[in-house]
mmJSON file of the N, C-alpha and C atoms, coordinates in Angstrom:
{"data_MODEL":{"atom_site":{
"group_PDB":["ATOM","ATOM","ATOM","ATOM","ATOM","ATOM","ATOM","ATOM","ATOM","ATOM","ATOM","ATOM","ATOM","ATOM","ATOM","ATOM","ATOM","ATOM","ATOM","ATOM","ATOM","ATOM","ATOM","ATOM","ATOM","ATOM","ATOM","ATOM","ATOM","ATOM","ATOM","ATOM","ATOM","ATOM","ATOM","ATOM","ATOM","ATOM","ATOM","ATOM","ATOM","ATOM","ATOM","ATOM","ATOM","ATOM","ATOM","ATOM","ATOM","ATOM","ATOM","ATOM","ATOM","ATOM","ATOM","ATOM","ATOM","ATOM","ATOM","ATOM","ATOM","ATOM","ATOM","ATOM","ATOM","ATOM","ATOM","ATOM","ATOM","ATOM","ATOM","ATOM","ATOM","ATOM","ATOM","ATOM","ATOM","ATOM","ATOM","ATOM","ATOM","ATOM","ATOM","ATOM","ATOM","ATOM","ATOM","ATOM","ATOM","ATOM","ATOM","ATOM","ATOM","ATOM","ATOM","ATOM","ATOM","ATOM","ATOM","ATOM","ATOM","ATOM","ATOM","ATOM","ATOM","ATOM","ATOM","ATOM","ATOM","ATOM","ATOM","ATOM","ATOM","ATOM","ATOM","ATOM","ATOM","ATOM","ATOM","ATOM","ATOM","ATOM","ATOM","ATOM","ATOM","ATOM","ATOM","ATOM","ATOM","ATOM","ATOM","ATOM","ATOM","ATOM","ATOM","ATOM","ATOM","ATOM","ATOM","ATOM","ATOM","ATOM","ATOM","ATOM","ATOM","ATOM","ATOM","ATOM","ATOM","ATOM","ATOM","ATOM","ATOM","ATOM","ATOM","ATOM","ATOM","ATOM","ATOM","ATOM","ATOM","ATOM","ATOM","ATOM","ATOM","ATOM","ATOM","ATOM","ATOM","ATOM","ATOM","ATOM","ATOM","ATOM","ATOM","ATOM","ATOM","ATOM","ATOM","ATOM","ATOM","ATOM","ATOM","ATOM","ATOM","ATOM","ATOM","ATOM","ATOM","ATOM","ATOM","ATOM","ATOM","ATOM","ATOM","ATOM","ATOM","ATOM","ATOM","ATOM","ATOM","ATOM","ATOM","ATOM","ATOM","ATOM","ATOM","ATOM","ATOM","ATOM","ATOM","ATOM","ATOM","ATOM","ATOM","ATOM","ATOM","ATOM","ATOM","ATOM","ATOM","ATOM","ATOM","ATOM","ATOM","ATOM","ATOM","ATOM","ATOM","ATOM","ATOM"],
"id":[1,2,3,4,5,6,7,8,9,10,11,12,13,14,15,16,17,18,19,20,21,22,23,24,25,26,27,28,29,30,31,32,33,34,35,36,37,38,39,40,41,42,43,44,45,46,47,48,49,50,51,52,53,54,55,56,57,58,59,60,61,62,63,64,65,66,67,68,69,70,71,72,73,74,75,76,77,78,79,80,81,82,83,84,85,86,87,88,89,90,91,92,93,94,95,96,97,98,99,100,101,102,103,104,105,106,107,108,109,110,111,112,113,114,115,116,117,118,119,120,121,122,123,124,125,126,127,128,129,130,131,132,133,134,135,136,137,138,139,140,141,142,143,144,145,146,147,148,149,150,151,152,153,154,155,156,157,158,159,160,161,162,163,164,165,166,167,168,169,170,171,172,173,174,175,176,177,178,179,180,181,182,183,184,185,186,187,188,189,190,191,192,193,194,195,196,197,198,199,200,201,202,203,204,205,206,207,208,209,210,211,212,213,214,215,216,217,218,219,220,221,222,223,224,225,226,227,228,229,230,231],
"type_symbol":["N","C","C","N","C","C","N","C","C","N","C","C","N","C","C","N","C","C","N","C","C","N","C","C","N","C","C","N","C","C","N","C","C","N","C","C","N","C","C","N","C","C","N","C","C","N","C","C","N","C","C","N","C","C","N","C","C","N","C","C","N","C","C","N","C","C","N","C","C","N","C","C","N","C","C","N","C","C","N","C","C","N","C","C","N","C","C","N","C","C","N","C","C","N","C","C","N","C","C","N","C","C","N","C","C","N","C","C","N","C","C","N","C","C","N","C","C","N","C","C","N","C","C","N","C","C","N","C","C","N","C","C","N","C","C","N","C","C","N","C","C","N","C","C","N","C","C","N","C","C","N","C","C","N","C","C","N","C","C","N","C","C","N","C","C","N","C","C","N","C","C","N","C","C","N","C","C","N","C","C","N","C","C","N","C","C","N","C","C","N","C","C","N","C","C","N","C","C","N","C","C","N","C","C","N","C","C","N","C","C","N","C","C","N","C","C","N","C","C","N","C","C","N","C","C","N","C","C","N","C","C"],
"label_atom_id":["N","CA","C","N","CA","C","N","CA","C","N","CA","C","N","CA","C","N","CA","C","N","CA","C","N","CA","C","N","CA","C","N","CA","C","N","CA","C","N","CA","C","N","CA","C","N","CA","C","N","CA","C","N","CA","C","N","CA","C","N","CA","C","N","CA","C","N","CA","C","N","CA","C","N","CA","C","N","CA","C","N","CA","C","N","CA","C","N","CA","C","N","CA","C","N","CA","C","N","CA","C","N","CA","C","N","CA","C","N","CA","C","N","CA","C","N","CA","C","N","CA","C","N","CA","C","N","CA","C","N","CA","C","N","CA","C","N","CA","C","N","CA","C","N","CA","C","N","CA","C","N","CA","C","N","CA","C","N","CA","C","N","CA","C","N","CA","C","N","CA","C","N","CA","C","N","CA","C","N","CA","C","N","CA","C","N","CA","C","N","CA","C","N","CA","C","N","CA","C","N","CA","C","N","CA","C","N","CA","C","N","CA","C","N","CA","C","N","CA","C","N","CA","C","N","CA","C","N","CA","C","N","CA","C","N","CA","C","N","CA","C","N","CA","C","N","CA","C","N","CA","C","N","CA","C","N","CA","C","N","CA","C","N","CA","C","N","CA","C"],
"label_alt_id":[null,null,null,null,null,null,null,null,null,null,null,null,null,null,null,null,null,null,null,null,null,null,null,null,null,null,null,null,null,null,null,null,null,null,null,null,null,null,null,null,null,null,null,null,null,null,null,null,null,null,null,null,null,null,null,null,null,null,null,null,null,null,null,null,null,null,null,null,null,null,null,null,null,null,null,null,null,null,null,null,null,null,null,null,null,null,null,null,null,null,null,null,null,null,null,null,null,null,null,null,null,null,null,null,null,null,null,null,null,null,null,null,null,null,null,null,null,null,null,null,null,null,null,null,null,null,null,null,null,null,null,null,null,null,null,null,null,null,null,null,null,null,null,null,null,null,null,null,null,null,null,null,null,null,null,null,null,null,null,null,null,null,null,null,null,null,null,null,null,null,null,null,null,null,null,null,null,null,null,null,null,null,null,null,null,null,null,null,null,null,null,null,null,null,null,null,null,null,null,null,null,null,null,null,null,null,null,null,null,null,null,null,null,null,null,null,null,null,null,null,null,null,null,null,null,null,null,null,null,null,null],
"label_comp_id":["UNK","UNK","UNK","UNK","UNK","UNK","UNK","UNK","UNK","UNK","UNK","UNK","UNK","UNK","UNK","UNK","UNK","UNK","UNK","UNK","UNK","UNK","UNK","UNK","UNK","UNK","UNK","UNK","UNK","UNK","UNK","UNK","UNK","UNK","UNK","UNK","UNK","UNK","UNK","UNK","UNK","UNK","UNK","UNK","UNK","UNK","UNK","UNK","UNK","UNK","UNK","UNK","UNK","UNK","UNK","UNK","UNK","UNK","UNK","UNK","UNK","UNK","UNK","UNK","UNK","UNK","UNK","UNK","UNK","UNK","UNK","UNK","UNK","UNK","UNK","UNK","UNK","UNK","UNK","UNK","UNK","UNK","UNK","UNK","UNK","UNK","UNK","UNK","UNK","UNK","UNK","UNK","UNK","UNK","UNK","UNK","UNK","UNK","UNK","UNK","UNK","UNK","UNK","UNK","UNK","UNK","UNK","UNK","UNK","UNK","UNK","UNK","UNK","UNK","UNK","UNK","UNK","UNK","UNK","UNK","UNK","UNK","UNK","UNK","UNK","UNK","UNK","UNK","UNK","UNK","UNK","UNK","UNK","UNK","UNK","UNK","UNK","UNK","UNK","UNK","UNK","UNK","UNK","UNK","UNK","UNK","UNK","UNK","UNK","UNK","UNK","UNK","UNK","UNK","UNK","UNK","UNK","UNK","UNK","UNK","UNK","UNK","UNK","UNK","UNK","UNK","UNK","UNK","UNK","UNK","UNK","UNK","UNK","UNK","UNK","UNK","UNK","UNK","UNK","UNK","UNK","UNK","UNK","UNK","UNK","UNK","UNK","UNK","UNK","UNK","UNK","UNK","UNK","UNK","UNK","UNK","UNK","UNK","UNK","UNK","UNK","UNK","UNK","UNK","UNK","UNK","UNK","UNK","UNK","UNK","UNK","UNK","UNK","UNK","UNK","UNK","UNK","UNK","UNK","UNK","UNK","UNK","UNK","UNK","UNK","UNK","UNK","UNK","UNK","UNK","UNK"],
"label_asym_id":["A","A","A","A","A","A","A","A","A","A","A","A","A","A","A","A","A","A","A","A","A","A","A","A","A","A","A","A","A","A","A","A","A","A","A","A","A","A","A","A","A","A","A","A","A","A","A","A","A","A","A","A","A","A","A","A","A","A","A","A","A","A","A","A","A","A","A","A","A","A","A","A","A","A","A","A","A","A","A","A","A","A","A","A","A","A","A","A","A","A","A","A","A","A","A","A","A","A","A","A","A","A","A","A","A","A","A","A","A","A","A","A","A","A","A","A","A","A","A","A","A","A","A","A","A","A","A","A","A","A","A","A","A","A","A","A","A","A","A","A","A","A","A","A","A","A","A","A","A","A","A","A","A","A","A","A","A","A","A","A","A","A","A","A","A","A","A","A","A","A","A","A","A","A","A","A","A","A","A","A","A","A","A","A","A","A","A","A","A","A","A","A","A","A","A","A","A","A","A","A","A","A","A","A","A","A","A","A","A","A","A","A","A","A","A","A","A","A","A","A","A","A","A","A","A","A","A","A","A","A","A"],
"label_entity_id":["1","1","1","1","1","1","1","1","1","1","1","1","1","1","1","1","1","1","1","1","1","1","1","1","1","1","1","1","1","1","1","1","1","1","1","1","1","1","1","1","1","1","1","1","1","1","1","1","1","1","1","1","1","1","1","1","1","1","1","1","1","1","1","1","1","1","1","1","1","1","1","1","1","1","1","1","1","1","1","1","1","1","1","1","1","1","1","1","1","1","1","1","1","1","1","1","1","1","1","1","1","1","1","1","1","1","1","1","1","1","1","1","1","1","1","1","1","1","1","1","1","1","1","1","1","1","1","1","1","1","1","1","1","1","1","1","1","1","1","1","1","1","1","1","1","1","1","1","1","1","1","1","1","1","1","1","1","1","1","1","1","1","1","1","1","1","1","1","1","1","1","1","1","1","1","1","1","1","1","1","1","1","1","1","1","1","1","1","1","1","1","1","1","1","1","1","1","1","1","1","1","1","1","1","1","1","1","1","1","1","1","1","1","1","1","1","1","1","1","1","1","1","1","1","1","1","1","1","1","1","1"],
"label_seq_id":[1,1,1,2,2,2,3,3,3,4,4,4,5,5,5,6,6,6,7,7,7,8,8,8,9,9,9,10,10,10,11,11,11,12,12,12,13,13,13,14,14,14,15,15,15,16,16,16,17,17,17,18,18,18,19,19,19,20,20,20,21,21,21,22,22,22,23,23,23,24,24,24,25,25,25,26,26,26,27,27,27,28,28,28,29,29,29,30,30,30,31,31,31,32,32,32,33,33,33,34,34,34,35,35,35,36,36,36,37,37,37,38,38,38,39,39,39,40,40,40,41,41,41,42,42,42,43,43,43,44,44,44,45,45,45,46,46,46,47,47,47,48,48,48,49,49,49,50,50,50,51,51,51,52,52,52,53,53,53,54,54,54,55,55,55,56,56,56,57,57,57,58,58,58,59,59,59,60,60,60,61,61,61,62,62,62,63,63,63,64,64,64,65,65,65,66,66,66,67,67,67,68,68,68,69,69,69,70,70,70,71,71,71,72,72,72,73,73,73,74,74,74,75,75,75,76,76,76,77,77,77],
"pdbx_PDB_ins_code":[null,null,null,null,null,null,null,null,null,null,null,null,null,null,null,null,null,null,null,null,null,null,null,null,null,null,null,null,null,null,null,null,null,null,null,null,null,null,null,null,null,null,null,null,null,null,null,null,null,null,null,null,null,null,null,null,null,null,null,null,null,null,null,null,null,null,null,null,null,null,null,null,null,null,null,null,null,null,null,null,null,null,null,null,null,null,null,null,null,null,null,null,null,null,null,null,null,null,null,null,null,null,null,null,null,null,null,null,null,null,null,null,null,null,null,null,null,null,null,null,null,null,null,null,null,null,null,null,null,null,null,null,null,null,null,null,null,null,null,null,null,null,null,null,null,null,null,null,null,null,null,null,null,null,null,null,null,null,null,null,null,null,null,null,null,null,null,null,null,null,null,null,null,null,null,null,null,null,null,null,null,null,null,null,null,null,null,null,null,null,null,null,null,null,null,null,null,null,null,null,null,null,null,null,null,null,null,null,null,null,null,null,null,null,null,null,null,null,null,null,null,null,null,null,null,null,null,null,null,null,null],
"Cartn_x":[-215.834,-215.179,-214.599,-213.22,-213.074,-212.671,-212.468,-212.63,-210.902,-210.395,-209.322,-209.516,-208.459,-208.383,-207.147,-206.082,-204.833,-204.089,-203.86,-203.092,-201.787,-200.84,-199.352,-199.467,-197.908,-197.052,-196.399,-195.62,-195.391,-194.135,-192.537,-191.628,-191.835,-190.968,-191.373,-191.489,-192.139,-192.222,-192.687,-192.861,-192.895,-194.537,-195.392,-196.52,-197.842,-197.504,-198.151,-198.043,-196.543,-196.046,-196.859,-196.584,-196.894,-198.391,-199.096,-200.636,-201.226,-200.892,-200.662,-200.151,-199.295,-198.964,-200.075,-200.17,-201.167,-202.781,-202.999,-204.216,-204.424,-202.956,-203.665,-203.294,-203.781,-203.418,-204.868,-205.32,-207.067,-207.635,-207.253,-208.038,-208.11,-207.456,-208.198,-208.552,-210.257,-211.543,-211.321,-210.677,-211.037,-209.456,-208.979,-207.637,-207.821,-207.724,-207.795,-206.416,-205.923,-204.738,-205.34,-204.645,-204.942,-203.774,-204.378,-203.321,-203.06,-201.855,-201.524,-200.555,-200.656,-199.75,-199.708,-200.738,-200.544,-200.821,-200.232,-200.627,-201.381,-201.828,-202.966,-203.772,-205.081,-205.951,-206.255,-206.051,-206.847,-208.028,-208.613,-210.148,-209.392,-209.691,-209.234,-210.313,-210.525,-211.542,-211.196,-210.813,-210.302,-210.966,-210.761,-211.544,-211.595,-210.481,-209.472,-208.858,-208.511,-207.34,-206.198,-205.971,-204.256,-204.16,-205.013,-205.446,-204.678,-205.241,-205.266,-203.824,-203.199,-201.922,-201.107,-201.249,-200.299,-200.377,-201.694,-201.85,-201.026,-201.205,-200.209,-198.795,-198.229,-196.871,-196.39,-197.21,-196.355,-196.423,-197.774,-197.934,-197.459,-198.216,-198.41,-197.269,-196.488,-195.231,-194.396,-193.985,-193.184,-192.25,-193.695,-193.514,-192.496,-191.427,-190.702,-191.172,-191.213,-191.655,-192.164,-193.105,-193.523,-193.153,-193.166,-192.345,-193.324,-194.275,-194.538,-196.655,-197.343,-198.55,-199.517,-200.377,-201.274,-202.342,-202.831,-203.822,-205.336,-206.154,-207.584,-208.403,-209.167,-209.655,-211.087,-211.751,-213.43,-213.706,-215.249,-216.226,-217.221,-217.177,-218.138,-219.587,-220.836,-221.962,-222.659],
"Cartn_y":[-59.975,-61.157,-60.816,-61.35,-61.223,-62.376,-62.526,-63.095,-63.155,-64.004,-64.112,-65.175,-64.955,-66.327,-65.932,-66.558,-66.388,-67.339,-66.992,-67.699,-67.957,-69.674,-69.554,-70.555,-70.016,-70.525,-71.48,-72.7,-73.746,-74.161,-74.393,-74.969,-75.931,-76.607,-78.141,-79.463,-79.959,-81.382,-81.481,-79.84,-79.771,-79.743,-79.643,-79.281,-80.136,-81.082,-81.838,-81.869,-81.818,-80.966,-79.906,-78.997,-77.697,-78.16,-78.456,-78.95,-79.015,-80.216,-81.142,-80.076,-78.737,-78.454,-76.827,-76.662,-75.305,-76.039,-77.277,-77.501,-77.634,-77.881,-77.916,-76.656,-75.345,-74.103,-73.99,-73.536,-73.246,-72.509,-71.744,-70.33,-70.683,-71.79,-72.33,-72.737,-72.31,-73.403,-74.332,-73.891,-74.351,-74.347,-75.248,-75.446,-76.307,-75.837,-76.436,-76.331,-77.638,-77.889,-76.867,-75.867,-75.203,-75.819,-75.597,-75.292,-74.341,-73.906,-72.555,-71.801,-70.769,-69.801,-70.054,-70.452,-70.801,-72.403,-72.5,-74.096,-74.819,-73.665,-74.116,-72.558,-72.652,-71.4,-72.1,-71.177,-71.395,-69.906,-70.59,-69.382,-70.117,-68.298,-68.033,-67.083,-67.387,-66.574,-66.666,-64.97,-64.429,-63.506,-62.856,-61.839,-60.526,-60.035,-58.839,-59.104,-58.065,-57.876,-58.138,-57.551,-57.677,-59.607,-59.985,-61.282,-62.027,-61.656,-62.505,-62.497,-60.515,-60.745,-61.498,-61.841,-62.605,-63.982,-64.485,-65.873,-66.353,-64.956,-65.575,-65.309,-64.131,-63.913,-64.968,-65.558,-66.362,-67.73,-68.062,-69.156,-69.831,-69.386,-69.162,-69.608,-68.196,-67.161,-68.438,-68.681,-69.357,-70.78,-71.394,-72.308,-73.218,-74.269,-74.588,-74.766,-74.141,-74.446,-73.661,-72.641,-71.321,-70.058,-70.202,-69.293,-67.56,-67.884,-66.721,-66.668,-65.91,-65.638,-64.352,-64.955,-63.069,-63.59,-62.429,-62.617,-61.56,-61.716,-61.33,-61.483,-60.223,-59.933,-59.433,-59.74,-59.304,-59.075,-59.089,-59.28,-60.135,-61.091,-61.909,-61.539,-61.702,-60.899,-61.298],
"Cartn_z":[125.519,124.997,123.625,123.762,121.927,121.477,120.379,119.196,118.371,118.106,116.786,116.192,115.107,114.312,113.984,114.04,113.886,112.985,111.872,110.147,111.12,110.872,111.379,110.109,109.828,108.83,110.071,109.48,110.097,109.705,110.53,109.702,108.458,107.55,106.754,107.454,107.825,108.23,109.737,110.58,111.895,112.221,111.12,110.779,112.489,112.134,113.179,114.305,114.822,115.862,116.855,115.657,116.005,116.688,115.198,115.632,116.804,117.21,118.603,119.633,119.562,121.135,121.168,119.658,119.788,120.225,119.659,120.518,122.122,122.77,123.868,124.587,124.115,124.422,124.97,126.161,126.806,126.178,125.433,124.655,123.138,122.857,121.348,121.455,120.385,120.334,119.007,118.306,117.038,116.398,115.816,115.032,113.585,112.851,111.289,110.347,110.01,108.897,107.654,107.166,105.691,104.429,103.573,102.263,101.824,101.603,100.428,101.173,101.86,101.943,103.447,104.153,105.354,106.001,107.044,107.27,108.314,109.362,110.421,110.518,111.071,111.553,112.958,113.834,114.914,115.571,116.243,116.366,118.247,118.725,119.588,120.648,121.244,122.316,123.806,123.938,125.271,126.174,127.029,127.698,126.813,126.332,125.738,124.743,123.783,123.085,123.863,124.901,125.625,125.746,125.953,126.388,125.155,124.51,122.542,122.162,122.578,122.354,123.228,124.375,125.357,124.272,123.99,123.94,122.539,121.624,119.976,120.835,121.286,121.499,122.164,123.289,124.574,124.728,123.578,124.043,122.106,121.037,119.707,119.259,119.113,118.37,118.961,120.502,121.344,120.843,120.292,119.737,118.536,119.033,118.309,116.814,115.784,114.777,113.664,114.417,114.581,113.842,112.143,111.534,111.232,111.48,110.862,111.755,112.354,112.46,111.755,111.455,111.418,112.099,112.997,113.844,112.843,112.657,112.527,113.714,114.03,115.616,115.244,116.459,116.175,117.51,117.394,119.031,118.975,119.824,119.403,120.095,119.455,119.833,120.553],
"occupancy":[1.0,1.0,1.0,1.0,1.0,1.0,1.0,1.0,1.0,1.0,1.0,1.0,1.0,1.0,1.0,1.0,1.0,1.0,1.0,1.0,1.0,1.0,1.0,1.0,1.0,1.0,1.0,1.0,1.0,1.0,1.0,1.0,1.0,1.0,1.0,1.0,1.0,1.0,1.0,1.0,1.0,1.0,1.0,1.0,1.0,1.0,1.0,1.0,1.0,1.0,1.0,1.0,1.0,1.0,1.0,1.0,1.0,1.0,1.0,1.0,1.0,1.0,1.0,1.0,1.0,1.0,1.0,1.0,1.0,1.0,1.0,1.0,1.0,1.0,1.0,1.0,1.0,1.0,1.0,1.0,1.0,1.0,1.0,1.0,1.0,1.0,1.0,1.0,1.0,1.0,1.0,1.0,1.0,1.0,1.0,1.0,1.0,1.0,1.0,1.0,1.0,1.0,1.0,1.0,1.0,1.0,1.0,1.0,1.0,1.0,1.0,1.0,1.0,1.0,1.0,1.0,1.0,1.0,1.0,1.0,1.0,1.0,1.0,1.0,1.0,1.0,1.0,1.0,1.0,1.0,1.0,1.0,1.0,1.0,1.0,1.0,1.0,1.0,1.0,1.0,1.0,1.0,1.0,1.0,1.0,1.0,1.0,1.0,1.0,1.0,1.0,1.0,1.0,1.0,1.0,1.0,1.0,1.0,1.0,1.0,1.0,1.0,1.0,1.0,1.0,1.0,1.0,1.0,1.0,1.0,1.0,1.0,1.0,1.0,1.0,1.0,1.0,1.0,1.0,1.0,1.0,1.0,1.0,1.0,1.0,1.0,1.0,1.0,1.0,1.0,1.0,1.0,1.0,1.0,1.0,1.0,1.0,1.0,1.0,1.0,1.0,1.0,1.0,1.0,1.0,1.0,1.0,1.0,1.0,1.0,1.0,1.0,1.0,1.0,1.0,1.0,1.0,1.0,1.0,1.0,1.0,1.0,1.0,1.0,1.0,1.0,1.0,1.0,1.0,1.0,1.0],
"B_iso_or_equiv":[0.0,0.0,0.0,0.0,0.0,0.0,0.0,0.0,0.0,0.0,0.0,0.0,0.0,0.0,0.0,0.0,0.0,0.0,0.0,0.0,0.0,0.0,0.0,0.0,0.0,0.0,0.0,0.0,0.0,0.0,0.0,0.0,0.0,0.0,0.0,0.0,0.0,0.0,0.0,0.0,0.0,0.0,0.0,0.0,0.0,0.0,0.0,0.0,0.0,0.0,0.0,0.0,0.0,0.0,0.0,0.0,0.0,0.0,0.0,0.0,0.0,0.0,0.0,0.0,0.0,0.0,0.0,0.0,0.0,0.0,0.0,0.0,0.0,0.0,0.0,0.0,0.0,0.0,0.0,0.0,0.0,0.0,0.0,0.0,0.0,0.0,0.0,0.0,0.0,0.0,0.0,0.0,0.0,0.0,0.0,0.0,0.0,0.0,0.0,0.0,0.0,0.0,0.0,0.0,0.0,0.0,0.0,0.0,0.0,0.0,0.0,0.0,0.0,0.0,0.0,0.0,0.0,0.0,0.0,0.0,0.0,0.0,0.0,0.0,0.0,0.0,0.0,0.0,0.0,0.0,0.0,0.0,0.0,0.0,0.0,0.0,0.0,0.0,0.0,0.0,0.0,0.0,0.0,0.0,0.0,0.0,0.0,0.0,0.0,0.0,0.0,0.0,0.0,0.0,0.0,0.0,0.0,0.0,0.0,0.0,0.0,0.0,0.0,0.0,0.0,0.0,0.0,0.0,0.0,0.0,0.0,0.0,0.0,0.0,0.0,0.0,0.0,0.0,0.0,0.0,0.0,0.0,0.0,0.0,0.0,0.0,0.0,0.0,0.0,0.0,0.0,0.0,0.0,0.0,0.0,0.0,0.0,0.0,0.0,0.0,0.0,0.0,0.0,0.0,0.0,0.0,0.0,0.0,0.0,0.0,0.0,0.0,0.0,0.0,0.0,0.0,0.0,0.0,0.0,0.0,0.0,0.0,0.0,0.0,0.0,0.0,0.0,0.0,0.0,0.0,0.0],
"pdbx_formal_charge":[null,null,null,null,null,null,null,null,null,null,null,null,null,null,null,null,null,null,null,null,null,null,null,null,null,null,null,null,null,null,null,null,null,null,null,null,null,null,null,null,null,null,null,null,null,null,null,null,null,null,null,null,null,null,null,null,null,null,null,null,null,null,null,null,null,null,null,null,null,null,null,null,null,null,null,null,null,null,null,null,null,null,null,null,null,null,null,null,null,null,null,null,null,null,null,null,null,null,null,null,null,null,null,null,null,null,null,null,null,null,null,null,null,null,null,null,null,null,null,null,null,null,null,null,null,null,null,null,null,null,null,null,null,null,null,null,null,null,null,null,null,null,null,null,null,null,null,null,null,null,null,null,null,null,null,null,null,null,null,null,null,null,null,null,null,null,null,null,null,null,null,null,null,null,null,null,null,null,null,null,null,null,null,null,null,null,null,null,null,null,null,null,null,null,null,null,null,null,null,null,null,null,null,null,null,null,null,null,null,null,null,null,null,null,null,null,null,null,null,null,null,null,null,null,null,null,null,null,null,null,null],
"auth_seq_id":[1,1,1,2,2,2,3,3,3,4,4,4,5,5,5,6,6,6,7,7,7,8,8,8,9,9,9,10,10,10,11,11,11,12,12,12,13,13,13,14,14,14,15,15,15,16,16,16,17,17,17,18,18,18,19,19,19,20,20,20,21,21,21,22,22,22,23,23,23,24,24,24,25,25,25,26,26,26,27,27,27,28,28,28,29,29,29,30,30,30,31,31,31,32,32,32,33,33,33,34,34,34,35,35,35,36,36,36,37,37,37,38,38,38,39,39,39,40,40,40,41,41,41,42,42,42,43,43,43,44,44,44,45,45,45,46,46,46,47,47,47,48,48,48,49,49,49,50,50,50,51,51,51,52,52,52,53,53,53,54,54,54,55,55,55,56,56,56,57,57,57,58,58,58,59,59,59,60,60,60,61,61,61,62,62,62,63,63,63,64,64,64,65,65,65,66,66,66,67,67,67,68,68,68,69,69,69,70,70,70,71,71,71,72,72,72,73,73,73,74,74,74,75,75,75,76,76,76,77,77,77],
"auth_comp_id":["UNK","UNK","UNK","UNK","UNK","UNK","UNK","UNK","UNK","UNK","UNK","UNK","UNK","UNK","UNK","UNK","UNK","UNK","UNK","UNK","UNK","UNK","UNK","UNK","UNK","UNK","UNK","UNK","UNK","UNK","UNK","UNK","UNK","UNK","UNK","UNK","UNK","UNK","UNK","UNK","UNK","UNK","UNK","UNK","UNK","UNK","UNK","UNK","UNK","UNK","UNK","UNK","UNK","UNK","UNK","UNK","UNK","UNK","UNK","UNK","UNK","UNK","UNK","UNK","UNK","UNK","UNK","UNK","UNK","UNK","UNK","UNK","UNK","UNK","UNK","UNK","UNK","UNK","UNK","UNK","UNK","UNK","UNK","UNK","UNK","UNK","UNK","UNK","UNK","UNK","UNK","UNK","UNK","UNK","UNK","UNK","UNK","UNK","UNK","UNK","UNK","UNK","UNK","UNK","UNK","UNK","UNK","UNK","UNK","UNK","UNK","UNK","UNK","UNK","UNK","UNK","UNK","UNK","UNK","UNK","UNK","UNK","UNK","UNK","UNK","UNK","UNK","UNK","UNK","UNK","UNK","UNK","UNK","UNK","UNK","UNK","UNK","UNK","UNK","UNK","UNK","UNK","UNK","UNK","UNK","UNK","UNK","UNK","UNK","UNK","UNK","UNK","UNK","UNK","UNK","UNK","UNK","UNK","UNK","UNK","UNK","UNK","UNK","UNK","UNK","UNK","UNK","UNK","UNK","UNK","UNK","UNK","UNK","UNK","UNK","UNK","UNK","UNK","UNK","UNK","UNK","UNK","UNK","UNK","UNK","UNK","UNK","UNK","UNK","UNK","UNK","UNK","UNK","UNK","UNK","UNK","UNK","UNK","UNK","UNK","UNK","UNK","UNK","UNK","UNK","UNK","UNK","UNK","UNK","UNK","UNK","UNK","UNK","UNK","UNK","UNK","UNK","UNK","UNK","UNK","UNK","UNK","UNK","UNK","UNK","UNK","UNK","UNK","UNK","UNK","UNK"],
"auth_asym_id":["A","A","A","A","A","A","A","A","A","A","A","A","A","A","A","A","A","A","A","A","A","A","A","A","A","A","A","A","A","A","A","A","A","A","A","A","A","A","A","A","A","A","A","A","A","A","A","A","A","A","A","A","A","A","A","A","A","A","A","A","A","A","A","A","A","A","A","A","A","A","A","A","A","A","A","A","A","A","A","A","A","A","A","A","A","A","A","A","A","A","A","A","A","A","A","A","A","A","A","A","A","A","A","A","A","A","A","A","A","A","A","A","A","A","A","A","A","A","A","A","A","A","A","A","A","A","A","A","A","A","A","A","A","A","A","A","A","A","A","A","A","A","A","A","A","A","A","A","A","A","A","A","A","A","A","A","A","A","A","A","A","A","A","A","A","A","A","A","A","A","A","A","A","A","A","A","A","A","A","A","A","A","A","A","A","A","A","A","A","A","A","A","A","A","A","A","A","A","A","A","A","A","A","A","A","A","A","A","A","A","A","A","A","A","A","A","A","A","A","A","A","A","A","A","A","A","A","A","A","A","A"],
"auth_atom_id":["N","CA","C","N","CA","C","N","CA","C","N","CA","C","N","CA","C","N","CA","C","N","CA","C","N","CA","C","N","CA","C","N","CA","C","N","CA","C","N","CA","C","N","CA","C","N","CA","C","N","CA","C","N","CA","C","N","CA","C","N","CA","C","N","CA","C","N","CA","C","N","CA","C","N","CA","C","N","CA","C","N","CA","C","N","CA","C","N","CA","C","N","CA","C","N","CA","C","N","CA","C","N","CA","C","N","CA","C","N","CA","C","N","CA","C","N","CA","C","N","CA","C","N","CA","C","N","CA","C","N","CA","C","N","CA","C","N","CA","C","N","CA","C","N","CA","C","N","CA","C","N","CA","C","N","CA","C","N","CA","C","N","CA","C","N","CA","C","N","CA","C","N","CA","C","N","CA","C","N","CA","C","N","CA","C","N","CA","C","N","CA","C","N","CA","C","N","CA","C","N","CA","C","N","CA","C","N","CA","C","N","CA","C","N","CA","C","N","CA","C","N","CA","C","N","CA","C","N","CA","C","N","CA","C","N","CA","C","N","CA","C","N","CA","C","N","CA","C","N","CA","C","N","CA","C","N","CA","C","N","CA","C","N","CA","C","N","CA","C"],
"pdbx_PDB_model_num":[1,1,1,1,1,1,1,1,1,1,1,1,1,1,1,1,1,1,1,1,1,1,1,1,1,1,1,1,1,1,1,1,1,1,1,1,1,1,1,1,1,1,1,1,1,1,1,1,1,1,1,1,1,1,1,1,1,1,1,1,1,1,1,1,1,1,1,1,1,1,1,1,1,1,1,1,1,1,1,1,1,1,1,1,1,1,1,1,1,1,1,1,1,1,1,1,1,1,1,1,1,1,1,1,1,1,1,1,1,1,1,1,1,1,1,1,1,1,1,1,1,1,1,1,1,1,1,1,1,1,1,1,1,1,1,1,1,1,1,1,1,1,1,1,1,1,1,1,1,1,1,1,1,1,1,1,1,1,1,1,1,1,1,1,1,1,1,1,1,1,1,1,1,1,1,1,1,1,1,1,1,1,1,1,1,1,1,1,1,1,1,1,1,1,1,1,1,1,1,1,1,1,1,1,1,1,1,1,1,1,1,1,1,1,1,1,1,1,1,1,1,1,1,1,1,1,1,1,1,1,1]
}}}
């Protein structure tokens, strides 16, 4: 099983938007509004790495709004 948490920068004003369509993605457990340099985190748990990348590129990245991600990756124990 792995593990992300993936930082997305968010157009201006699209913020909630975004929110609302990355939560109902199956492989996010967890989605939190941030302040500062970025504007949502979501915690992400897949089978794989290849997995994690489909889910920021295709489902994530995809997204009208969607300016910018960094993904942080683990294993969960």
């Amino acid at each position: 099983m792995a593990l992300g948490f993936v930082l997305i920068k968010v157009s201006p004003r699209k913020e909630r938007e975004v929110y609302e369509k990355i939560a109902q993605i199956e492989e996010v457990e967890e989605l939190y509004p941030l302040f500062g340099e970025y504007d949502l985190i979501a915690k992400i748990v897949v089978r794989d790495f290849e997995h994690l990348s489909d889910v920021v590129v295709k489902k994530i990245r995809s997204i009208d709004g969607v300016l910018e991600t960094k993904t942080l990756t683990g294993a969960k124990f």
